[in-house]
C-alpha positions in Angstrom: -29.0 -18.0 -29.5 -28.4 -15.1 -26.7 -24.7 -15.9 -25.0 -25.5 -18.1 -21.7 -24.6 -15.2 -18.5 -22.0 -16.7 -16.3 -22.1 -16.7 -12.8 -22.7 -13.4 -10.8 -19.4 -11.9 -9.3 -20.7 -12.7 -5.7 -23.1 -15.2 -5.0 -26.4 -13.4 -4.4 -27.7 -15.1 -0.6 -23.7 -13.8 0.5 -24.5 -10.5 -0.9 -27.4 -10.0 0.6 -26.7 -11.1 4.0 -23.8 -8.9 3.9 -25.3 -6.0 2.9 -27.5 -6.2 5.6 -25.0 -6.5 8.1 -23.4 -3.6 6.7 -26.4 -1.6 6.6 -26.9 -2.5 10.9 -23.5 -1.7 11.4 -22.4 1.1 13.4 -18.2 0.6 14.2 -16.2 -1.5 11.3 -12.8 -2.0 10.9 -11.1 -2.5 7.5 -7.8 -3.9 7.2 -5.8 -3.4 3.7 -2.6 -4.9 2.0 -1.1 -5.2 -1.3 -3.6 -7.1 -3.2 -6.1 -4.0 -2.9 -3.1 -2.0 -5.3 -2.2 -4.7 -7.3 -5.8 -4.2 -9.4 -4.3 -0.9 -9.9 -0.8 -2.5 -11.3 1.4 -1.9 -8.9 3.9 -4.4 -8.1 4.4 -5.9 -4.4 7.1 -5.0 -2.2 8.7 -8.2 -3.3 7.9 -7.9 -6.5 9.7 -4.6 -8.0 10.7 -5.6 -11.2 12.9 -4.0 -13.7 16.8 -3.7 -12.2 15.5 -4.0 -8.5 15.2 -8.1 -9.8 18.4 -9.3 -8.3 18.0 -7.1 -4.8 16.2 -8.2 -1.9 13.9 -5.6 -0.4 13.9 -7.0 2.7 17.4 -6.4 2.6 17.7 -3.0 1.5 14.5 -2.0 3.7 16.6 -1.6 7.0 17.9 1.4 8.9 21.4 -0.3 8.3 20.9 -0.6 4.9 20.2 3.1 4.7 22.9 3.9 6.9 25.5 2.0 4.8 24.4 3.1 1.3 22.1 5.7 1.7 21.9 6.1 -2.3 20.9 2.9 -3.4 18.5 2.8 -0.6 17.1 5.7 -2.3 17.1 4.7 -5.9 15.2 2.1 -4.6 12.5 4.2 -2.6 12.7 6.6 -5.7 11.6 3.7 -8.0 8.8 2.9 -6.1 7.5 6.6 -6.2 7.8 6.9 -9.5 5.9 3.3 -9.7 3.0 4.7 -7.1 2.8 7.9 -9.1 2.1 6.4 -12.2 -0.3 3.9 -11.1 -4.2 5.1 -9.9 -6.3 4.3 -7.4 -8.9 1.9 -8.2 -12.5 1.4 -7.5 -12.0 -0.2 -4.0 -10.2 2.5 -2.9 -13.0 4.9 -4.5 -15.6 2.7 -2.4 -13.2 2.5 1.0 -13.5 6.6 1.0 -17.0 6.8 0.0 -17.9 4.4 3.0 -15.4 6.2 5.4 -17.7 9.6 4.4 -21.2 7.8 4.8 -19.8 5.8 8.0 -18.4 8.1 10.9 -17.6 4.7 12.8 -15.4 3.1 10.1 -11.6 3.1 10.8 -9.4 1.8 7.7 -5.9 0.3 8.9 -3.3 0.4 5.8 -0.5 -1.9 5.7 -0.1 0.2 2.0 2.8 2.9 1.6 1.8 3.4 -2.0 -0.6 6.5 -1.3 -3.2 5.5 -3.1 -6.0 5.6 -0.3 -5.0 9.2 0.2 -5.5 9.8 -3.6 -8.9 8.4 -3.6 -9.8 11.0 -1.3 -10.1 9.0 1.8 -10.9 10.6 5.0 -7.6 11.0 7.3 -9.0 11.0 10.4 -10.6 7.1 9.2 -7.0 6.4 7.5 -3.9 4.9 9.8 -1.4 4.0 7.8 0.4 1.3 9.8 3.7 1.0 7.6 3.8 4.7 6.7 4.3 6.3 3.3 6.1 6.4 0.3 5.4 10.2 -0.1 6.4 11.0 4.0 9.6 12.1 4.4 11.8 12.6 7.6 14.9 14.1 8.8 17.2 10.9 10.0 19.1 14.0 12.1 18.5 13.2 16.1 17.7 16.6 16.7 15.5 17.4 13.7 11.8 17.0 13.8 11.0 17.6 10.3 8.1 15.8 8.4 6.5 16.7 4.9 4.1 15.0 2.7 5.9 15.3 -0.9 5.0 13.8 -4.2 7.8 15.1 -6.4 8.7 12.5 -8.9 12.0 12.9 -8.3 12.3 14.2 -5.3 15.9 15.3 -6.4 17.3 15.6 -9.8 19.9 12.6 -9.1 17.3 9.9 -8.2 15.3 10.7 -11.9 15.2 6.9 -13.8 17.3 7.3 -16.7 14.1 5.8 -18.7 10.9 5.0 -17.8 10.8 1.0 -17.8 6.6 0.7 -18.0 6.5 2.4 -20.9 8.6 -0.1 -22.4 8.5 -3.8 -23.1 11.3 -6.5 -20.8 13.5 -6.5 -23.7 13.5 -2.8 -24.9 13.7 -2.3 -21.5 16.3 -4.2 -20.3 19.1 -3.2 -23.4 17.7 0.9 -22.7 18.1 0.9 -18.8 21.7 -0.9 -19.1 23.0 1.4 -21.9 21.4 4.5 -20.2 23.0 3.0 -17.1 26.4 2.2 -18.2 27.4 5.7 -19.5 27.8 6.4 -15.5 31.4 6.2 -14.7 30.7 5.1 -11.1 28.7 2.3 -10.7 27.6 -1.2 -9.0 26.8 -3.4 -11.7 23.8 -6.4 -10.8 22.8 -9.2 -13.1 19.7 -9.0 -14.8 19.3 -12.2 -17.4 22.2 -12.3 -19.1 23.3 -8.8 -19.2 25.0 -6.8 -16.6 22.8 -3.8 -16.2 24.8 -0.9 -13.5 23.3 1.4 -10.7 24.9 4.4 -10.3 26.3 5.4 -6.8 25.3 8.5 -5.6 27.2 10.8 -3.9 25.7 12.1 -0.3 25.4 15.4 -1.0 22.9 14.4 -4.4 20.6 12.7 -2.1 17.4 14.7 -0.2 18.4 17.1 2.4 16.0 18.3 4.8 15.4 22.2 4.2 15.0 23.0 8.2 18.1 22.1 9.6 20.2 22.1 6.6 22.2 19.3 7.5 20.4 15.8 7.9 19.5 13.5 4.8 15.9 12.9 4.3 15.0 9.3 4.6 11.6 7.8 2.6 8.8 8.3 5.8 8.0 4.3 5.8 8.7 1.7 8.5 11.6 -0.2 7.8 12.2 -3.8 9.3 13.5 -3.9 12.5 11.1 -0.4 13.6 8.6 0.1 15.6 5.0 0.5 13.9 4.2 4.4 14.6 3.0 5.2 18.5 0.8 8.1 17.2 -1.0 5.2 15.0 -1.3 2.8 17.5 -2.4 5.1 19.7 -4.9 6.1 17.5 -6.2 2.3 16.6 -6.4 1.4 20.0 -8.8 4.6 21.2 -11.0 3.3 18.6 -11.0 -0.1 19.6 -11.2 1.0 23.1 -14.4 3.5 23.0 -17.2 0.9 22.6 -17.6 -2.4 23.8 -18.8 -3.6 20.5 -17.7 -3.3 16.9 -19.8 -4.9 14.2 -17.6 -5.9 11.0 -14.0 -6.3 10.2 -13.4 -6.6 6.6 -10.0 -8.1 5.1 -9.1 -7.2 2.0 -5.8 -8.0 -0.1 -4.2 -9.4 2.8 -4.0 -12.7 4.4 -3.4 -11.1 7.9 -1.5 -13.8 9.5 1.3 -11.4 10.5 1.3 -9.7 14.0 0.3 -6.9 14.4 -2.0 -6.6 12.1 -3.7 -10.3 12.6 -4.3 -9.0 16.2 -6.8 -6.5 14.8 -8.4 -9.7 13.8 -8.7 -11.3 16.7 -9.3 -8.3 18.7 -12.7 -7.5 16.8 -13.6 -10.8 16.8 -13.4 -10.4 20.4 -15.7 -7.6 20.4 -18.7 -9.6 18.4 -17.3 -8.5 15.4 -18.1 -10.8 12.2 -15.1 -11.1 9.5 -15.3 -10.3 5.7 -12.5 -11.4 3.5 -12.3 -9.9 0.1 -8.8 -11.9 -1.6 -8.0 -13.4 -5.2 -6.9 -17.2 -3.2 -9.0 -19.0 -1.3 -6.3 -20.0 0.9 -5.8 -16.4 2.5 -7.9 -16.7 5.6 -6.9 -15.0 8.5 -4.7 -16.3 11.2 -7.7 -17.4 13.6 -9.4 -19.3 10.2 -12.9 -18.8 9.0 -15.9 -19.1 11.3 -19.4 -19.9 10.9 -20.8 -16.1 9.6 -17.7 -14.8 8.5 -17.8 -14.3 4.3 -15.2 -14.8 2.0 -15.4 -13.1 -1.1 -13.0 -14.6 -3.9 -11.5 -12.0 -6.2 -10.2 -8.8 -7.5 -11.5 -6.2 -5.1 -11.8 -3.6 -7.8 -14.8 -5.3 -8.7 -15.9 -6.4 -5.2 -15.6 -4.5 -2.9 -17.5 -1.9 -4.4 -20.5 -4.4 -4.9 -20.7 -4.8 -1.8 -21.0 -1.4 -0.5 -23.1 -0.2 -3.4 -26.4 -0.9 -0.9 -24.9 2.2 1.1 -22.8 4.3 -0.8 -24.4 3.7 -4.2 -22.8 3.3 -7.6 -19.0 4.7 -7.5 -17.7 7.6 -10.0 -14.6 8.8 -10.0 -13.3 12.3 -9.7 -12.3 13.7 -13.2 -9.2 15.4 -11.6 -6.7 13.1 -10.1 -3.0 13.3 -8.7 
């Protein structure tokens, strides 16, 4: 007996009435977070595992943090690279580009520092990346101006990982990075498990520099709590909002958007006839104004769905062979 199929991955009266809506649709708004990334393994901010266990990133994300201890700050950042690097972008990123090209009034806001949009090819000028990115960095100096886009992995020699934790399991892991760790005569040491694992402290002048002035530290180019989102990106969101009296879709995908500002763009589409498509792996991640009658939800790994749903307008996806 032939195996019974299981259910299709969307429900095929959903898929259809979206994909006609999408088809009619001239201005869309698409609002990302972590869950897009995590299909391609990265952790969330919260999550970083290996020794960044014990730390709170909320903690260490601060200007004061940075300030205070500007070389664990950047082991931290440094790990995260390294983690952002490794890790590719996925089919709903693929998909998100190839609408942005097919769709001249689709604006993508990223709550994502990870770089992976970017990677997958997507169109800048439909790409605002409200928190920044990993692979930005800035002079902190008040008189510098300088900006780059750098994906050196390390971006100095001091902030290489002693070992490279994925390619391990926890355990081998956990006993390499401590030993590697401990033959540092200066270090902070944090608990991980049972063991005491150490971070080395780094010296100022090991850290990033930035080449134009000579004299400030480079600082990772995201937005740390307690800053303001950027004005160019604002500035940029609202113009689009702003330039029609109507936009047709917002979709939500990988985010529960229930955290101002970006569960204003919500509300502010929805304001402007917009109908609401949430693509998330719980059920309980609606957006802060709820679901309506019209809106979709889509339930699940948005590798897999998000590129269904566009595949009535961008056709079937194929990645590039050559990839950062």
């Amino acid at each position: 007996m032939a195996p019974t199929a299981g259910p299709p991955l969307i429900p095929p009266a959903e898929l259809q009435s979206f994909s006609e809506h999408l088809a009619s649709s001239k201005r869309i708004l698409a609002l990302l977070g972590a869950g897009l990334s995590a299909s391609s393994g990265l952790p969330t901010f919260r999550g970083a595992g290996g020794l960044w266990r014990t730390h709170d990133a909320t903690v260490l994300a601060t200007p004061e943090s940075f300030e205070q201890d500007p070389g664990l700050v950047w082991q931290f950042y440094s790990y995260r690279r390294h983690m952002a690097l490794k890790a590719q972008p996925n089919q709903a990123h693929f998909a998100l580009a190839a609408l942005a090209e097919k769709m001249p009034g689709f604006m993508t806001l990223s709550q994502n520092v990870d770089g992976l949009s970017q990677r997958a090819g997507h169109a800048r000028a439909q790409l605002q990346l409200l928190h920044g990115s990993l692979f930005d960095v800035k002079c902190t100096s008040f008189y510098c101006d300088f900006v780059e886009q750098n994906f050196a992995d390390p971006i100095v020699p001091a902030l290489e990982l002693p070992i490279d934790e994925s390619d391990l399991t926890s355990d081998e892991a956990r006993h390499a990075m401590s030993n590697a760790l401990n033959a540092k005569k200066q270090s902070k040491e944090l608990d991980i498990s049972d063991e005491k694992v150490a971070l080395p402290e780094l010296a100022e002048r090991d850290l990033p520099h930035c080449p134009k002035c000579k004299e400030g530290l480079l600082r990772p180019g995201v937005v740390w709590f307690g800053e303001a989102l950027p004005r160019k990106v604002l500035h940029t969101i609202d113009d689009f909002v702003t330039s029609s009296s109507k936009i047709d879709l917002i979709l939500v995908i990988g985010t529960s958007a229930r955290v101002y500002p970006a569960a204003g763009y919500v509300d502010i589409a929805r304001a402007k006839g917009a109908r609401v498509a949430v693509i998330n792996t719980d059920a309980s991640d609606a957006p802060a104004g709820g679901m309506r009658k019209g809106d979709w939800f889509f339930r699940g790994d948005a590798a897999r769905i998000v590129p269904e749903l566009f595949k009535s307008v961008i056709g079937e996806i194929e990645e590039p062979s050559g990839r950062l």
